[in-house]
C-alpha positions in Angstrom: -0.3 11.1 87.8 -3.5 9.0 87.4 -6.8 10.1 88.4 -7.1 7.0 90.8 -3.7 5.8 92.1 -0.9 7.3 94.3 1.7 9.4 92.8 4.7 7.4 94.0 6.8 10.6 93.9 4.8 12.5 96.2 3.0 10.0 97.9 -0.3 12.4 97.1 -3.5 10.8 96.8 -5.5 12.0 94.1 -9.0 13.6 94.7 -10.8 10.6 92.7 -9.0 8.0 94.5 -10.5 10.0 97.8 -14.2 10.7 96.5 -14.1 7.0 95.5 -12.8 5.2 98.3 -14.8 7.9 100.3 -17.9 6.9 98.6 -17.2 3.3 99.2 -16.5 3.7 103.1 -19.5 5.7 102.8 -21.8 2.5 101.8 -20.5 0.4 104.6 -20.7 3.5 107.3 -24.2 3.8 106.1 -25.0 0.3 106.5 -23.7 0.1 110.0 -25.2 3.1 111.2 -28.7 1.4 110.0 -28.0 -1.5 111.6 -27.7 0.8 114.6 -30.7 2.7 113.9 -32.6 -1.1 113.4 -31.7 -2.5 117.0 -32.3 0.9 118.3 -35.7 0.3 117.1 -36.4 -2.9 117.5 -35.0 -2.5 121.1 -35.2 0.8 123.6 -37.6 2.6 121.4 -39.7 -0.3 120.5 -41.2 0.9 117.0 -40.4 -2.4 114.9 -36.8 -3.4 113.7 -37.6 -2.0 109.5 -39.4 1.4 110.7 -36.3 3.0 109.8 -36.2 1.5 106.7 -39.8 2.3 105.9 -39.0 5.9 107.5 -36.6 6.6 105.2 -38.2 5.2 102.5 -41.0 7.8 103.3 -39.1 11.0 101.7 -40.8 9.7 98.5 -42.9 7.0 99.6 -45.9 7.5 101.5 -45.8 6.8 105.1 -48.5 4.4 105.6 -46.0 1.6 105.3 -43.8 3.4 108.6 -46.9 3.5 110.4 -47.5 0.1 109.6 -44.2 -1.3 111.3 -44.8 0.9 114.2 -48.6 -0.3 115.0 -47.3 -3.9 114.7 -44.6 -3.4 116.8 -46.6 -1.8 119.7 -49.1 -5.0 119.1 -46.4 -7.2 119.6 -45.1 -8.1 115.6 -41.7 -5.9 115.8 -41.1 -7.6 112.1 -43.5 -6.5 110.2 -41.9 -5.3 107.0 -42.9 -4.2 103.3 -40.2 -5.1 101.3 -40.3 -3.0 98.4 -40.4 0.7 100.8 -38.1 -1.0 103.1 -35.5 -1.6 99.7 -36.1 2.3 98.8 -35.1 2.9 102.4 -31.8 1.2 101.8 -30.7 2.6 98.5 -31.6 5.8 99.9 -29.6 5.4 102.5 -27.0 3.7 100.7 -26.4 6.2 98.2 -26.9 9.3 100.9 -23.9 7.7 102.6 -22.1 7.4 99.7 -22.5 11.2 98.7 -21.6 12.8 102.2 -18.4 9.4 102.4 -17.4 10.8 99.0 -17.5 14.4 99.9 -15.1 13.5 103.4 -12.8 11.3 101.1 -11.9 14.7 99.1 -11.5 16.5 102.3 -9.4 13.6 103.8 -7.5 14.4 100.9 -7.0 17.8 100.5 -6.3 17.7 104.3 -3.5 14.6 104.2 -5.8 13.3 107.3 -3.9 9.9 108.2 -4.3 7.5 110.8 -6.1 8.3 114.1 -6.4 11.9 113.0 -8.3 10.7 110.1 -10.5 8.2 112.2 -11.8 10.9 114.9 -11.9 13.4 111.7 -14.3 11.1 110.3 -16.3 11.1 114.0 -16.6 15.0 113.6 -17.4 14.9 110.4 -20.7 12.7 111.4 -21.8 15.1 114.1 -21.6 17.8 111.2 -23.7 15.4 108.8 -26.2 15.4 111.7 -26.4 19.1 112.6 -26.7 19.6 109.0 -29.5 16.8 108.0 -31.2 17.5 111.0 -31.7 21.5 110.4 -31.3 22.0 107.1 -30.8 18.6 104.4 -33.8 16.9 105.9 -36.3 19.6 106.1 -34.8 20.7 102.8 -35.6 17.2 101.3 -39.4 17.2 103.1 -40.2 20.6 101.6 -38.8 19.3 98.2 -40.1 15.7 97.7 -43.2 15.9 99.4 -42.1 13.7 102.6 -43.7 15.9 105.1 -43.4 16.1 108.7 -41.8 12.2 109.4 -38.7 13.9 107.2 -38.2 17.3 108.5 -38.9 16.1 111.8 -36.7 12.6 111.9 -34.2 13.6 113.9 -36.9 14.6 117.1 -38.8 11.7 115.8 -36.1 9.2 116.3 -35.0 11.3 119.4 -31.7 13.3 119.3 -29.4 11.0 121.4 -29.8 8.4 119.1 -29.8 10.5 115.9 -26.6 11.9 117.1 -25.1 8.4 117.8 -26.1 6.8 114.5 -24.0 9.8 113.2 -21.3 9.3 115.2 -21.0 5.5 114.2 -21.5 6.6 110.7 -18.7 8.6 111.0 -16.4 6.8 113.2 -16.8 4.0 110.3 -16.6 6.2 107.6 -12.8 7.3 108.8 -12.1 3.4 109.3 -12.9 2.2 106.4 -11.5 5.4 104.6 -8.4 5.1 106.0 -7.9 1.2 105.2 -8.9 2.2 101.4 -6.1 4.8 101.4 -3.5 2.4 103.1 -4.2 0.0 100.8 -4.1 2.0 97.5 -0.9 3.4 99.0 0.3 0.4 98.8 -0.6 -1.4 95.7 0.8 2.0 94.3 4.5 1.2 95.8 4.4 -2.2 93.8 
């Protein structure tokens, strides 16, 4: 059996094939649950559409540019962006999404999740992504790369319902696009 295909025998995905197709549902959950996190902020919490770009960004970046977007939001600019932090925000992001997607795709795996089971699987796992970032990854991260109280706090700072439904999306995605990546290698592997 190859390390990325399905065995046509046993119709078993291999654990590559799930960390990778994980990982790769991972990138797009992560980019939806930003663009969540973005209208959030440009709309009902009115701190500037990129200060969650720049707020991520800030685990290794200094903060100024957060505060930034969040001053010229509340003067009426919600687009104030600096693109360079904002960019850092997004790989971060990106590649945080792709880590936790890769670590669910092994599980899906291992599990034979499938279909809607896989897809509200996914939803769990993104409230256990939260509880975990919130109380242990992100004040972990703070403490270890300097990002201070706008990390190990992100999840009040952004406020909890919201933190808990970017997670939510993140992981209602993830199982989506998970389970589309698994149909589809199940199937190129019956040609």
């Amino acid at each position: 059996m190859s390390t990325h295909t399905i065995d046509a025998r046993t119709g078993r995905t291999s654990l590559a094939h799930g960390a990778t197709a994980g990982a790769v549902a991972g990138v797009l959950a992560s980019l939806a649950m930003a663009a969540f996190a973005m209208l959030a902020a440009l709309t009902y919490q009115g701190v500037g559409f990129f200060t969650p770009l720049h707020h991520i960004a800030s685990v290794v970046a200094s903060p100024q540019p957060m505060m930034g977007s969040m001053e010229s939001a509340m003067s009426g600019s919600p687009f104030v962006v600096t693109a360079g932090t904002a960019l850092l925000g997004v790989v971060i992001h990106m590649v945080t999404g792709a880590a936790y997607g890769a670590v669910f795709g092994i599980l899906a795996v291992l599990a034979r999740l499938r279909g809607a089971v896989l897809v509200a699987a996914g939803a769990v796992f993104g409230l256990l992504v939260f509880a975990f970032s919130a109380f242990v990854g992100l004040p972990a991260a703070a403490s270890l790369l300097g990002g201070g109280d706008p990390i190990a706090n992100m999840a009040e700072m952004v406020g909890y319902g919201t933190f808990v439904t970017e997670h939510l999306l993140y992981g209602g995605v993830l199982g989506l696009v998970l389970l589309a990546l698994l149909r589809r290698g199940s199937d190129h592997s019956a040609r």
